[in-house]
C-alpha atoms as a printed R data frame, in Angstrom:
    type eleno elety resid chain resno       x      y       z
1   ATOM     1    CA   UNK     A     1 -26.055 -7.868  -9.688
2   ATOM     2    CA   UNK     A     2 -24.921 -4.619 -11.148
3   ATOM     3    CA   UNK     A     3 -21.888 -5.271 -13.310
4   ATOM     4    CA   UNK     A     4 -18.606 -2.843 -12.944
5   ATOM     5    CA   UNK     A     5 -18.144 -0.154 -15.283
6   ATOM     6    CA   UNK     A     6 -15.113  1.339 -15.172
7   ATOM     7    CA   UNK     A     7 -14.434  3.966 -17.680
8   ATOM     8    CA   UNK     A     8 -11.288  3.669 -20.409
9   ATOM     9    CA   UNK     A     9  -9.828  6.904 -18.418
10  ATOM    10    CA   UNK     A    10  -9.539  5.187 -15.108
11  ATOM    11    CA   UNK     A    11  -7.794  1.917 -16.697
12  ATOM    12    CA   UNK     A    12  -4.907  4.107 -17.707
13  ATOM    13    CA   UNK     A    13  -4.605  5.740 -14.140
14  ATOM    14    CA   UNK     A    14  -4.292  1.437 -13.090
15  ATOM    15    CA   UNK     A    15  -1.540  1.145 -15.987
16  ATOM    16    CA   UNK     A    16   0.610  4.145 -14.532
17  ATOM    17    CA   UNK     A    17   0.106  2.587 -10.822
18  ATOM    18    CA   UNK     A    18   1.117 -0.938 -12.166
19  ATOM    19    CA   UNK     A    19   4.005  0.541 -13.905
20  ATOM    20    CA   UNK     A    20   5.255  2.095 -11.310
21  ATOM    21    CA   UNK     A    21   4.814 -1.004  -9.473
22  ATOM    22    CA   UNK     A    22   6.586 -3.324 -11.010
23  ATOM    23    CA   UNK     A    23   9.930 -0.480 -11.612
24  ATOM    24    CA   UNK     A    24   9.932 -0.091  -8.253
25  ATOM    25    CA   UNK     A    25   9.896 -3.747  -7.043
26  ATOM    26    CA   UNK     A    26  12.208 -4.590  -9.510
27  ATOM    27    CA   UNK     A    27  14.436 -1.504  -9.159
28  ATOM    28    CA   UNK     A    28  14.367 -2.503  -5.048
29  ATOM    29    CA   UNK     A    29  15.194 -6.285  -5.851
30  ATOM    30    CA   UNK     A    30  18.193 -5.554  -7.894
31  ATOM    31    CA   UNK     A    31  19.567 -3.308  -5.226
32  ATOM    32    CA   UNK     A    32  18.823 -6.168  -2.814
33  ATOM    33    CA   UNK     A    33  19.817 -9.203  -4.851
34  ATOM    34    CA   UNK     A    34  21.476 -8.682  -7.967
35  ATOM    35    CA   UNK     A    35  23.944 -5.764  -6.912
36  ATOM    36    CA   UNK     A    36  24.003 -6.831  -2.963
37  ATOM    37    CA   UNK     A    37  23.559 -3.340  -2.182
38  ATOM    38    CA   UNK     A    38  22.369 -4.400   1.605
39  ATOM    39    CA   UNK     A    39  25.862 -5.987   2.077
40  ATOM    40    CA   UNK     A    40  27.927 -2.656   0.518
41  ATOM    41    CA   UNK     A    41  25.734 -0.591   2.442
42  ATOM    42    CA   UNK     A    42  26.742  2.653  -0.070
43  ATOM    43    CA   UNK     A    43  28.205  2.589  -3.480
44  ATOM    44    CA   UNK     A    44  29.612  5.665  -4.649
45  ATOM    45    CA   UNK     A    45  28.194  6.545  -7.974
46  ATOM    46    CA   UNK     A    46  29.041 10.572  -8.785
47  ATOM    47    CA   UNK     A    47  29.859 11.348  -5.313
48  ATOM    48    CA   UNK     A    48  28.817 13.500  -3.844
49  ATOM    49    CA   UNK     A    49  26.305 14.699  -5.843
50  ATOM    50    CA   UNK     A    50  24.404 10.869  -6.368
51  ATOM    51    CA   UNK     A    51  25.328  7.599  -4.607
52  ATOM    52    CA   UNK     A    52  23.219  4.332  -3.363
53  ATOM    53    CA   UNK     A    53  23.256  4.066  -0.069
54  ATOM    54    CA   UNK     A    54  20.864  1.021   1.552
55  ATOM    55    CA   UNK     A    55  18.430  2.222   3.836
56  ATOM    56    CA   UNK     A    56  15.275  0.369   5.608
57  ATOM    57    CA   UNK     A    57  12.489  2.835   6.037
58  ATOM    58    CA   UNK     A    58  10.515  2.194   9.038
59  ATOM    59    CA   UNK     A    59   8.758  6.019   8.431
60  ATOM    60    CA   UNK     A    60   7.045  6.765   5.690
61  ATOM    61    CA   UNK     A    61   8.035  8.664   2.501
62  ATOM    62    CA   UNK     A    62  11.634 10.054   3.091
63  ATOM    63    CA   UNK     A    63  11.965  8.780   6.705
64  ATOM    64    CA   UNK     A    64   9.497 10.492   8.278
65  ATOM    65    CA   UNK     A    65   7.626  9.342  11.503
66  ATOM    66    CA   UNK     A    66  10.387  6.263  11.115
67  ATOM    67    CA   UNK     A    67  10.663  3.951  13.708
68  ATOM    68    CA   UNK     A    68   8.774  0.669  12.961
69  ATOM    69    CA   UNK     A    69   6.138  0.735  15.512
70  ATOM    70    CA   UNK     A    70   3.576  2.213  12.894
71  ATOM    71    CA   UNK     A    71   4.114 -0.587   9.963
72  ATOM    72    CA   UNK     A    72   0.532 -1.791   9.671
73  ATOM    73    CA   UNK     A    73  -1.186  1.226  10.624
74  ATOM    74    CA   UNK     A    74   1.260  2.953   7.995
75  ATOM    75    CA   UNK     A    75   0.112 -0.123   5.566
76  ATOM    76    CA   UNK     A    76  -3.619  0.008   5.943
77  ATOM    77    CA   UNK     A    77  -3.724  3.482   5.746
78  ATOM    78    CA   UNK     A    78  -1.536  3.330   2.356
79  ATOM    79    CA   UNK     A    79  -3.980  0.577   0.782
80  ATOM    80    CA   UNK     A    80  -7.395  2.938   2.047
81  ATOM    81    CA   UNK     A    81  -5.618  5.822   0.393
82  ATOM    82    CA   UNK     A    82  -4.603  3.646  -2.682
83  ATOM    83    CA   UNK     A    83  -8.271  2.147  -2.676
84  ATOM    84    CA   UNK     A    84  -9.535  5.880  -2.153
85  ATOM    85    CA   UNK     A    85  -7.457  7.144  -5.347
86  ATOM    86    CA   UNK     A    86  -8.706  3.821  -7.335
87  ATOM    87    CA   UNK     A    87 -11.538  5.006  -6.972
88  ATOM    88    CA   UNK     A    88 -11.240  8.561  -7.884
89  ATOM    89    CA   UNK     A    89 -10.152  7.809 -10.753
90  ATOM    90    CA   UNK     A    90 -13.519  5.928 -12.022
91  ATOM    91    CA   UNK     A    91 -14.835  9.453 -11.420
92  ATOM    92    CA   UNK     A    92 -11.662 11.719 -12.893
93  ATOM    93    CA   UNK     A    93 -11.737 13.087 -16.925
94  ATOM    94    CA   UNK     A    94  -8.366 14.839 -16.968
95  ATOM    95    CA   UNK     A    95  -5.403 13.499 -18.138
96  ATOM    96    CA   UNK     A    96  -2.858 15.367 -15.985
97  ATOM    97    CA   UNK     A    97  -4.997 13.650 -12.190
98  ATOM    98    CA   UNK     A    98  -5.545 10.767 -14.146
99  ATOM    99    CA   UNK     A    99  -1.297 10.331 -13.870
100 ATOM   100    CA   UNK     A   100  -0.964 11.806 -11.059
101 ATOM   101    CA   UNK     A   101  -3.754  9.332  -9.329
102 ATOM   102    CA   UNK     A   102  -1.919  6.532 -11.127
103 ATOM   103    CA   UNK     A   103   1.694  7.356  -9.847
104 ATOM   104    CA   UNK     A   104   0.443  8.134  -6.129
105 ATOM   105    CA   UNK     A   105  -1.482  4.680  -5.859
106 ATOM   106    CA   UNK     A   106   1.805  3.345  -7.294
107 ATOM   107    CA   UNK     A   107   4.047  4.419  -4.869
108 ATOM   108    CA   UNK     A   108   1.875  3.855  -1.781
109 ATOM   109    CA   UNK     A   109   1.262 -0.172  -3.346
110 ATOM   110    CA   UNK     A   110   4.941 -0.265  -3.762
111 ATOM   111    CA   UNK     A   111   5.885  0.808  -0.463
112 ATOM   112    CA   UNK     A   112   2.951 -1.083   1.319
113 ATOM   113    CA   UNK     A   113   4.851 -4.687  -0.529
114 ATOM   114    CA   UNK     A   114   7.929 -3.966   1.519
115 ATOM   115    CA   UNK     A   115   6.286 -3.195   4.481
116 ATOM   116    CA   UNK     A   116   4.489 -6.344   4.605
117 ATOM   117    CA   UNK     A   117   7.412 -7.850   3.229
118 ATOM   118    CA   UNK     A   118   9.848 -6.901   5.278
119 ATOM   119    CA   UNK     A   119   8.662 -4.390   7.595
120 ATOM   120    CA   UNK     A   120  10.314 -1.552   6.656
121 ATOM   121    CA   UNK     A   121  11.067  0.214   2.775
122 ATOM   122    CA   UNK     A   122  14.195 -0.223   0.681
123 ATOM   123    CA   UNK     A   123  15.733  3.089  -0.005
124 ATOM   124    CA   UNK     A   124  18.875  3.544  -2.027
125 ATOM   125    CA   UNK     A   125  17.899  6.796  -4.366
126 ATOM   126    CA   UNK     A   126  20.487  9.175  -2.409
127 ATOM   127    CA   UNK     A   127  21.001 12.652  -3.030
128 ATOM   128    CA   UNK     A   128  22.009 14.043   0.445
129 ATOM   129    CA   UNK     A   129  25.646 14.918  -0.555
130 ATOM   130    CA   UNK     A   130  24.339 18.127  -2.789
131 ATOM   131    CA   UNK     A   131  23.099 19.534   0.778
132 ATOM   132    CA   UNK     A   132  19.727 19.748  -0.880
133 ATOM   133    CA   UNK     A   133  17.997 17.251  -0.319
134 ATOM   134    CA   UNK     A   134  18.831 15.009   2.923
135 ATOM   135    CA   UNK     A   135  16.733 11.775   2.311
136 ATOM   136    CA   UNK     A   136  16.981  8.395   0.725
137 ATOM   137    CA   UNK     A   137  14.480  7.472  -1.089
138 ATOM   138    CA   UNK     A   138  13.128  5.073  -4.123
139 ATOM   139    CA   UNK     A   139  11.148  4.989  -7.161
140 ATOM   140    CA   UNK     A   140   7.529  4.652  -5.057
141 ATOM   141    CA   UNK     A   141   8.440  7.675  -3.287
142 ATOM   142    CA   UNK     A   142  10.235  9.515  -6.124
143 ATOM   143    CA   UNK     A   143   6.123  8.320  -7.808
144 ATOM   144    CA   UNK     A   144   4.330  9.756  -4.708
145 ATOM   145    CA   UNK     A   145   6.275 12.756  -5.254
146 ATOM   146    CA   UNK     A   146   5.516 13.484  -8.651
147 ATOM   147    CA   UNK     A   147   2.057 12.440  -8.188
148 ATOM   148    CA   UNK     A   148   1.608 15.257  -5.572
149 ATOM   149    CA   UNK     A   149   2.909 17.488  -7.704
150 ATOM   150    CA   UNK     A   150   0.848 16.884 -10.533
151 ATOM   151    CA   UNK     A   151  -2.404 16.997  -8.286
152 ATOM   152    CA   UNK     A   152  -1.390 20.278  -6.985
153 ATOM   153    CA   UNK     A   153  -0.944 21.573 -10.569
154 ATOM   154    CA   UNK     A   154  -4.226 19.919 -12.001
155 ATOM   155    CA   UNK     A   155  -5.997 21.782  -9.387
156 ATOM   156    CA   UNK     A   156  -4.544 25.319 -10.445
157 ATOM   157    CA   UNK     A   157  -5.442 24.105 -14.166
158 ATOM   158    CA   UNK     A   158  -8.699 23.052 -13.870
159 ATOM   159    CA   UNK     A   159  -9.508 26.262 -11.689
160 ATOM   160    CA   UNK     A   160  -8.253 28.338 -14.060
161 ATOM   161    CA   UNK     A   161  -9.999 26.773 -16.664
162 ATOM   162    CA   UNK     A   162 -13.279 26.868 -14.793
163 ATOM   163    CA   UNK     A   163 -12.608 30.526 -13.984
164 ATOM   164    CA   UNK     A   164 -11.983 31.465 -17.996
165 ATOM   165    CA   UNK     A   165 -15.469 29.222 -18.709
């Protein structure tokens, strides 16, 4: 039986996605149980600019296609495209897709827990008061997010390093 390399690059991609993780679960529990956010519904913070206002996320990232009749197609399709990434990263040699590969799998495995959990996904990240930005959201999506991002710009890097080479 072949034996599983995985290269020293792709372990810290798994260190990012379990970091992100474990803030987010714990970041969602103390909303939940230590500061009984679900009960206050919204706790002004630096209003309007920032509050925490609960919100259960039938969608996925910021709301979107909510509704609750999706929650295991949204979860298998977030652990394929977590397993997908994981595996991406065994191939990956760039620091800059090696985080963002690490904080995309992170958010979708944190999101996925709820959605098992409780069939829907604790926001409480809220921002809407600027007029900016209208959604609540939480550390797995503020991950995704920044993940994204990072692809998007390791993919104008690395072309423009190919196109210089």
């Amino acid at each position: 039986m072949k034996s599983l390399n995985i290269p020293r690059i792709a372990w810290a991609a798994y260190g990012f996605a379990l970091f992100v993780i474990v803030l987010d679960q714990l970041t969602k529990a103390w909303m939940l149980d230590g500061f009984h956010l679900r009960e206050f519904g919204r706790v002004l913070v630096a209003d309007p600019v920032f509050n925490l206002t609960y919100v259960e996320n039938t969608g996925v990232s910021f709301g979107l296609f909510g509704g609750g009749a999706a929650r295991w197609a949204l979860s298998v399709f977030s652990v394929i495209v977590a397993a997908g990434l994981a595996w991406w990263a065994t191939k990956a040699d760039r620091r800059l897709l090696i985080t963002a590969i690490g904080l995309v799998i992170g958010g979708a495995v944190g999101n996925v827990i709820d959605r098992i959990r409780f069939g829907y996904v604790v926001d409480f990240l809220d921002f809407s008061g600027t007029g900016v930005f209208p959604w609540v959201f939480n550390v797995a999506d503020s991950a995704i997010t920044v993940g994204v991002i990072l692809l998007i710009l390791d993919s104008f890097l690395s072309e423009r390093h190919a196109a210089r080479a």
